[in-house]
TORFITI-663957 format. One record per residue (C-alpha): x, y, z; residue in three letters. Coordinates in steps of 0.05 Angstrom, whole numbers, plus 32768, in hexadecimal, padded with zeros to 4 digits. Layout:
<rs>
XYZALA
...
</rs>
This chain:
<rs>
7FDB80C98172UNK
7FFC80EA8136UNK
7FE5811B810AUNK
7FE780EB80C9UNK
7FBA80BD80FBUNK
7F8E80F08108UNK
7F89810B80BDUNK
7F8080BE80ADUNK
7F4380B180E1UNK
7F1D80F380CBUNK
7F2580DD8081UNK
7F0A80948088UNK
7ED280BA80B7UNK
7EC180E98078UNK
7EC080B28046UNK
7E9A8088806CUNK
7E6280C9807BUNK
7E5E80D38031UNK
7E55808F801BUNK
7E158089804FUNK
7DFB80C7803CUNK
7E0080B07FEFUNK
7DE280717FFEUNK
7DAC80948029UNK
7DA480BD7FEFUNK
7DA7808C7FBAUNK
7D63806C7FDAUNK
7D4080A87FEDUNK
7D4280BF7F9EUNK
7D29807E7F87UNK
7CF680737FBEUNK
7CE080BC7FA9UNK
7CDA80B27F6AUNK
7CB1806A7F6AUNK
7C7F808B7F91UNK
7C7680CA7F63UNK
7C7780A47F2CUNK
7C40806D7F3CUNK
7C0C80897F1CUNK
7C22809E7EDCUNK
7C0D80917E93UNK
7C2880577E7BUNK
7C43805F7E33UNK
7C4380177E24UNK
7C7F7FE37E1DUNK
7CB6801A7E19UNK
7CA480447E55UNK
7CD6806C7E6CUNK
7CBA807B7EACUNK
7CB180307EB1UNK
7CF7801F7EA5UNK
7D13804F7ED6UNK
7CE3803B7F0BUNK
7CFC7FF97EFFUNK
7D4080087F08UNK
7D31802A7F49UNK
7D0F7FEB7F63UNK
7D4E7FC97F4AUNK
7D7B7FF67F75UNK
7D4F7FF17FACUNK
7D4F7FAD7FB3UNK
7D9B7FA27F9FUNK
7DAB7FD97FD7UNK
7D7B7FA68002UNK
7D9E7F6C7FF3UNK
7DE97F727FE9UNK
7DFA7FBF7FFFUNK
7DF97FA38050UNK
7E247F6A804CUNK
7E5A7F998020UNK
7E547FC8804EUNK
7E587FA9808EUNK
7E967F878071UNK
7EAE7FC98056UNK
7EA77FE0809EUNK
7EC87FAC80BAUNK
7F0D7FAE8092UNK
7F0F7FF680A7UNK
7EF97FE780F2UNK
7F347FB580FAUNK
7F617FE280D8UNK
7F58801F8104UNK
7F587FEE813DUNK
7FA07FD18129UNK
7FBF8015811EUNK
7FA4802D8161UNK
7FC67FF08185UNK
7FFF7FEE815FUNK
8012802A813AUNK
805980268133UNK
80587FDA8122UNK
8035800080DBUNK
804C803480D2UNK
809D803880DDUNK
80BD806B8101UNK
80F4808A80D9UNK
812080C180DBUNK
80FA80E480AEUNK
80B980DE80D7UNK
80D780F58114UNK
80F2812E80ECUNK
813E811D80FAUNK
816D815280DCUNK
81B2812880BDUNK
81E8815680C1UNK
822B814B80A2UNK
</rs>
């Protein structure tokens, strides 16, 4: 395995961490912050609170609905790629001269 393979693997493996952890995130705030805010005083029409409850619920259930199936095909593409360049590295990536780090002398 080469170095750029390595660097390569422990990127997609950091991306990937902080995109779960922002998603994980992203619903712990707005399940938080329904349940504080269930009980306030309602303003009328143009709640605020209301609004942005509403907009958690919203991201709540979009993260329900359509997050999984992006992400499982998100997952996927990157799966089979990391798969194919461990089978076949050099088929990808080219060997050159400069790769190998081959001095040309006159």
């Amino acid at each position: 395995m080469t170095i750029n393979a390595r660097d390569n693997k422990l990127s997609v493996r950091i991306f990937s961490a902080v995109l779960c952890l922002a998603l994980i995130l992203t619903l712990f705030c707005s399940i938080l912050f329904i349940t504080n805010e269930r009980d306030h005083d309602c303003s009328g029409a143009d709640c605020p609170i209301c609004s942005c409850m509403q907009q958690c619920a919203e991201t709540l259930h979009l993260m329900g609905d359509g997050t999984a199936s992006v992400l499982f095909a998100f997952l996927f593409f990157i799966s089979s790629v990391t798969a194919i360049n461990a089978v076949q590295p050099e088929t990808l990536i080219p060997c050159t001269l400069v790769r190998q780090k081959v001095r040309l002398n006159n």
